[in-house]
VEXDREN-2710 file (C-alpha; in Angstrom, 1 decimal):
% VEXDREN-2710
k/r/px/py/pz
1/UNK/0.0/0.0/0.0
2/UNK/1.7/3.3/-1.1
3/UNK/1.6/6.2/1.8
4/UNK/-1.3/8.6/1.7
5/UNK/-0.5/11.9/0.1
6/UNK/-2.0/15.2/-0.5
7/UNK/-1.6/18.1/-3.0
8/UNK/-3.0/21.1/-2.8
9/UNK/-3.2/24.2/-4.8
10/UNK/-3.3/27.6/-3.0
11/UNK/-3.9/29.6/-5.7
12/UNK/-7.3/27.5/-6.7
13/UNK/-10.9/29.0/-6.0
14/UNK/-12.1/26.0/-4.3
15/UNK/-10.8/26.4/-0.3
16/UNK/-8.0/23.7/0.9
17/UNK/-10.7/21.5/3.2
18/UNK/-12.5/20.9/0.0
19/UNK/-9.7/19.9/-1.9
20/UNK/-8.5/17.3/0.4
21/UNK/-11.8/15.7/0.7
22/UNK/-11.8/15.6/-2.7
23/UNK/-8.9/13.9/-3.1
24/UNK/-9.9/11.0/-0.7
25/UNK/-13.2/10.5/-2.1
26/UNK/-11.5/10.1/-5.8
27/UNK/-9.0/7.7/-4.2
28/UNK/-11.0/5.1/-2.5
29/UNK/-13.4/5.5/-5.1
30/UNK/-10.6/4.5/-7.2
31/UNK/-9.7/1.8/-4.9
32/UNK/-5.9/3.6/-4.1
33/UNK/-6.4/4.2/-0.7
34/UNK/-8.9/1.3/1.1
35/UNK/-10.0/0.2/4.3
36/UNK/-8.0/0.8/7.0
37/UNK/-5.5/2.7/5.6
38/UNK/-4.1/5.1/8.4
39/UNK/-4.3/9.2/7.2
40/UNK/-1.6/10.9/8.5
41/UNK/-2.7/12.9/11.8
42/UNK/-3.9/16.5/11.6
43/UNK/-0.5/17.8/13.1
44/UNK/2.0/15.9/10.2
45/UNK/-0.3/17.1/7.5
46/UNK/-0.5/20.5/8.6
47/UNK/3.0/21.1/8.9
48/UNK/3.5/19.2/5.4
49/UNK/1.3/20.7/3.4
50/UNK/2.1/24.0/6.0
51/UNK/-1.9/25.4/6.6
52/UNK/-3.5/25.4/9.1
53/UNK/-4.9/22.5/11.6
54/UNK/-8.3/23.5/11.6
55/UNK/-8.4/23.1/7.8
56/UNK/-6.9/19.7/7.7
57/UNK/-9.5/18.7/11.0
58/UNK/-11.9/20.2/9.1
59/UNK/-11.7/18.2/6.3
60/UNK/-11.6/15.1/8.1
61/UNK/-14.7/15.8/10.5
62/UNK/-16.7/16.4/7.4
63/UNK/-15.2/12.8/5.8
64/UNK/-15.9/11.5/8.9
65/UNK/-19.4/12.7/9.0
66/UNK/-20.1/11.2/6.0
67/UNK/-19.1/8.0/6.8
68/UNK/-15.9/8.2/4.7
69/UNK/-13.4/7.9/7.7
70/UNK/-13.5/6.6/11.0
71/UNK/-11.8/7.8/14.3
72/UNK/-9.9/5.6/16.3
73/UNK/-9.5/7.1/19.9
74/UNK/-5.4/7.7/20.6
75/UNK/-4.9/6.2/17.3
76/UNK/-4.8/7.6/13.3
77/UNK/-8.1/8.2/11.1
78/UNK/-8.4/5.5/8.9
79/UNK/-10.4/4.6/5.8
80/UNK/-13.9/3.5/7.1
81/UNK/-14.4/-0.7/6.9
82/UNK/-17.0/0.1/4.3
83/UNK/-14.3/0.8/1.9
84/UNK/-12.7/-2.6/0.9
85/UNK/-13.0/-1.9/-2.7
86/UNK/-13.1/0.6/-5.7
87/UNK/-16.4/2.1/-6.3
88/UNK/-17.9/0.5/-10.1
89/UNK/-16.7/2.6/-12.9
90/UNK/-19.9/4.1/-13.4
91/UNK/-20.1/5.9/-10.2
92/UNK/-16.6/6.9/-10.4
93/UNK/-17.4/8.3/-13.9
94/UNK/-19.9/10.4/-12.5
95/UNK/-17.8/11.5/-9.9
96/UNK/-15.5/13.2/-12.6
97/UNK/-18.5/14.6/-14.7
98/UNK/-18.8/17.8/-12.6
99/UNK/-14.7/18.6/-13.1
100/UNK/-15.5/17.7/-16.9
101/UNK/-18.8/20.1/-17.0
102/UNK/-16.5/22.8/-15.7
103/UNK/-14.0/22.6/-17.9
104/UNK/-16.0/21.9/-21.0
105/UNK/-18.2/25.4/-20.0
106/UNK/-14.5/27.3/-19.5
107/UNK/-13.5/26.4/-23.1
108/UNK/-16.8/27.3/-24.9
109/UNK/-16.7/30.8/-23.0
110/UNK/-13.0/30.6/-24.3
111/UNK/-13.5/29.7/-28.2
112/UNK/-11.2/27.5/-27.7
113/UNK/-12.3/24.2/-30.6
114/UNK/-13.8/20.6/-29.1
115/UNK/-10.5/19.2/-30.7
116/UNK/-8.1/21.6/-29.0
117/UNK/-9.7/21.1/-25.8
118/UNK/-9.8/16.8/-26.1
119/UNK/-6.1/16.9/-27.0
120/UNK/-5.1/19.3/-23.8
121/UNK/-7.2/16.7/-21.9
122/UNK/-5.8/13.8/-23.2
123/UNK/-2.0/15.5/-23.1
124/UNK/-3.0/16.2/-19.5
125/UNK/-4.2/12.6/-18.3
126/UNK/-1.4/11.2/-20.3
127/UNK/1.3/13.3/-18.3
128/UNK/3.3/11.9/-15.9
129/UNK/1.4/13.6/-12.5
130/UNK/5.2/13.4/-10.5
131/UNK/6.6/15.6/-13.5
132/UNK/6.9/19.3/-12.8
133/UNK/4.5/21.4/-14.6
END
């Protein structure tokens, strides 16, 4: 099992809590990051990704709320038990659709052609995501 990692980007509309749920909802979803799997606490996370504590404990209340995580007195957040496998493809499809709606909307308001915008995507996907940009 690889070790659980965040990325963030501070210069993005949607605020940091968001983006980190969103990240672990894609992952198990994808089946990456399963059952069990220890987060790394509030504190480590905090200072790695260096916000703030209350935006990382935010994040994970709200995952925990929704059944996504579980907290383990003394002991790290884990993946809830309910998440021992990838989601179907279907559901993780429509998981992407809203990123894809967004991006399809900012390209018509941009002129910028269906074919343009599919290669850029498939360039994109295709990229190495440990390469610098």
């Amino acid at each position: 099992m690889l070790p659980i990692q965040f990325q963030i980007n501070t210069g993005s509309a949607e605020p940091i809590y968001r983006q980190l749920m969103e990240q672990v909802r894609r992952r198990v979803a994808a089946g990456q990051w399963v059952a069990g799997q220890e987060l790394p606490s509030v504190r480590e996370l905090s200072a790695e990704l260096t916000v703030h504590p209350m935006t990382i404990s935010k994040a994970y209340s709200l995952l925990e709320g929704e059944g996504l995580l579980e907290r383990r007195r003394g002991l790290p957040m884990v993946i809830a038990a309910a998440h021992r496998k990838a989601a179907p493809g279907r559901e993780r499809i429509e998981q992407l659709r809203p990123t894809l709606q967004r991006a399809a909307d900012e390209a018509r308001e941009l002129g910028i052609a269906p074919a343009q915008a599919l290669a850029l995507f498939e360039h994109l996907l295709n990229d190495d995501p440990g390469s610098p940009r």
